[in-house]
C-alpha positions as CSV (number, residue, x, y, z in Angstrom):
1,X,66.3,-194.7,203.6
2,X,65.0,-192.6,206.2
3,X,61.9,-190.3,205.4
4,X,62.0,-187.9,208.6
5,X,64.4,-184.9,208.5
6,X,66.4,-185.1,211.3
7,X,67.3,-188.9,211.0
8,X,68.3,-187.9,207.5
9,X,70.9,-186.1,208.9
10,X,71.5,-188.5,211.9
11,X,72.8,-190.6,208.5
12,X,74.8,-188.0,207.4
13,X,76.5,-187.0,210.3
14,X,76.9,-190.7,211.2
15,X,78.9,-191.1,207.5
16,X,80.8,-188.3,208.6
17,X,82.1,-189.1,211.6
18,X,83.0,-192.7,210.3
19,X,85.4,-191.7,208.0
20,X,87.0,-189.1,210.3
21,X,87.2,-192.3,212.5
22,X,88.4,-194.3,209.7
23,X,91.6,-192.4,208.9
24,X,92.3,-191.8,211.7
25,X,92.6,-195.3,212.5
26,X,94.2,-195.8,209.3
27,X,96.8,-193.2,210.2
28,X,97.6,-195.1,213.5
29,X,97.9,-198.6,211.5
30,X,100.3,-196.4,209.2
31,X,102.7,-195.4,212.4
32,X,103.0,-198.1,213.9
33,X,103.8,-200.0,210.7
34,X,106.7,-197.4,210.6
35,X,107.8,-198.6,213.8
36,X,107.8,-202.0,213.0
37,X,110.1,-201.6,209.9
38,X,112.4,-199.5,211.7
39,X,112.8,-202.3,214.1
40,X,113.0,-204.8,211.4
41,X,115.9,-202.8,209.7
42,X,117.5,-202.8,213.0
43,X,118.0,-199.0,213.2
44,X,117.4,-197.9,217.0
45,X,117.3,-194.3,216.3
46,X,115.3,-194.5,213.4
47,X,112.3,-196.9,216.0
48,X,112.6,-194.6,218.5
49,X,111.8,-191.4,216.5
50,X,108.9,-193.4,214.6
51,X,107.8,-194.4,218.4
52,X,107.8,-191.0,219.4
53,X,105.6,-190.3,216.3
54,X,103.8,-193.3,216.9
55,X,103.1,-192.8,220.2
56,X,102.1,-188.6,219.4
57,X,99.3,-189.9,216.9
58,X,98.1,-192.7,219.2
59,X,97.5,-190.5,221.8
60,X,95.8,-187.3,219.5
61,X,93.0,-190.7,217.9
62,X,92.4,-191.7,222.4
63,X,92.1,-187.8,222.9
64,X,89.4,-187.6,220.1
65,X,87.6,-191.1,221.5
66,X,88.8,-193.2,218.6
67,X,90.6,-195.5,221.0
68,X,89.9,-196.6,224.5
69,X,92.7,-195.3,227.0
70,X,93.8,-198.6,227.7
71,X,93.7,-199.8,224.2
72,X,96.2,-197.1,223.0
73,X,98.5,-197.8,226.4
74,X,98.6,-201.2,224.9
75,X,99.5,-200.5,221.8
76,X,102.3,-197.5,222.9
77,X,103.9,-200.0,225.3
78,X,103.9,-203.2,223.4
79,X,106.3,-200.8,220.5
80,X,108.3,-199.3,223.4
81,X,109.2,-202.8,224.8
82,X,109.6,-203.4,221.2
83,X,112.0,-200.9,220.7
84,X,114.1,-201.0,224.1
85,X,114.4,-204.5,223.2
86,X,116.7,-203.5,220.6
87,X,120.7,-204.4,221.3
């Protein structure tokens, strides 16, 4: 453990901001499970309202720096192909 005062707190903010990251992540996981299902089920409007909630906290985590720019445009178009796929 750290014995000098500010790199106490330099562990505690670190803490902190790791499990802001971490639900936030764990949020995203949680959407785009949504998504999934609804395209499972086969239900188009049902995927595309999840995708638009999806996509909503995808984007709010890259705004924050959770995720890269490009990782989230991965991730929004892969479940948009997904879902215009759809017959």
């Amino acid at each position: 453990m750290a014995n000098i005062k500010s790199a106490k707190k330099r562990v505690l903010v670190a803490q902190k901001r790791a499990a802001r990251n971490k639900a936030a992540r764990s949020k995203v996981k949680t959407y785009i499970k949504k998504v999934e299902a609804a395209i499972a089920s086969g239900d188009k409007a049902a995927a595309q309202t999840a995708l638009s909630q999806a996509t909503s906290v995808i984007s709010m985590a890259t705004s924050k720096g959770i995720y890269h720019k490009n990782t989230s445009s991965r991730k929004i178009s892969r479940m948009a192909t997904a879902v215009n796929k759809m017959a």
